[in-house]
C-alpha positions as CSV (number, residue, x, y, z in Angstrom):
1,X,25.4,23.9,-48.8
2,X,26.4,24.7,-45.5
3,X,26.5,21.2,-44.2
4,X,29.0,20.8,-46.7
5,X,31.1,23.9,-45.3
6,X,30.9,22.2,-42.0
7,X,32.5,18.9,-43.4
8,X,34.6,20.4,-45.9
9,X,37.9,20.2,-43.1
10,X,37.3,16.5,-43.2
11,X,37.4,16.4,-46.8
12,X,40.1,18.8,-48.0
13,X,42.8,18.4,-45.1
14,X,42.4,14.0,-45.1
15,X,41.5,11.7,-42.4
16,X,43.9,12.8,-39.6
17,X,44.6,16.6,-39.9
18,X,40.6,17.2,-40.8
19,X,39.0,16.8,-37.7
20,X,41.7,18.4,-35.4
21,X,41.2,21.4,-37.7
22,X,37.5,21.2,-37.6
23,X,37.5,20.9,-34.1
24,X,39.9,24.0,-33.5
25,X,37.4,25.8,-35.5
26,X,34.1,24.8,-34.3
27,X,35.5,25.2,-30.5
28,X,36.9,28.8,-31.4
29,X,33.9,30.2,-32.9
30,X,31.3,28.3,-29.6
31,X,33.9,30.0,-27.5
32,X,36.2,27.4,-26.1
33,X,39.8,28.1,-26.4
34,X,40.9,25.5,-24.0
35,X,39.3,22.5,-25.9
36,X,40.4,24.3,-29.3
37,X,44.1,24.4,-27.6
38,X,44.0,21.0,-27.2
39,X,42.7,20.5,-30.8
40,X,45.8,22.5,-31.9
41,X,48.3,20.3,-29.4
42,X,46.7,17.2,-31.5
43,X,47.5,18.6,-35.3
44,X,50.6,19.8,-34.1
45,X,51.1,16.3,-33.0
46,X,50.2,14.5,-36.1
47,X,51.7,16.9,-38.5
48,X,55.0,17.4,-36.8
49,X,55.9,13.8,-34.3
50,X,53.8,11.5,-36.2
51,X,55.7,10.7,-39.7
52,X,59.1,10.7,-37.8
53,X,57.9,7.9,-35.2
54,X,56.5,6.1,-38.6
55,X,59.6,6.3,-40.0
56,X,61.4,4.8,-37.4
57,X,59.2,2.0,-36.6
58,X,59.0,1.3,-39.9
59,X,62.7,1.0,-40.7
60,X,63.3,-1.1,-37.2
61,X,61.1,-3.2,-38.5
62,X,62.5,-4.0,-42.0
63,X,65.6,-4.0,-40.9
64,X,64.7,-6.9,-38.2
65,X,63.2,-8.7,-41.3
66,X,65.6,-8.7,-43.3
67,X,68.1,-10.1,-40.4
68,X,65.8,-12.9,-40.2
């Protein structure tokens, strides 16, 4: 049971925002709050910049296709 409350970030939050979540945890509670900063810079990375810069690529990209 309480390997499965270690991984249960990884499962519950997906692939990206699991471990940055995890490790802001785990490096909070061993005492680091540099490293779990740094953990929070990263989710707030990949929740907030991340699906804008997809979305961007992705419609330069189809619009390049479809002038081809």
């Amino acid at each position: 049971m309480s390997r499965f409350r270690r991984l249960a970030p990884y499962f519950v939050l997906g692939p990206l925002t699991g471990p940055c979540v995890a490790g802001v945890v785990h490096n909070l509670r061993d005492g680091r709050p540099v490293l779990a900063g740094l953990y929070m810079v990263a989710l707030f990375e990949t929740i907030f910049l991340f699906p804008p810069i997809v979305v961007a690529l992705t419609a330069r990209t189809a619009t390049q296709l479809l002038h081809h």
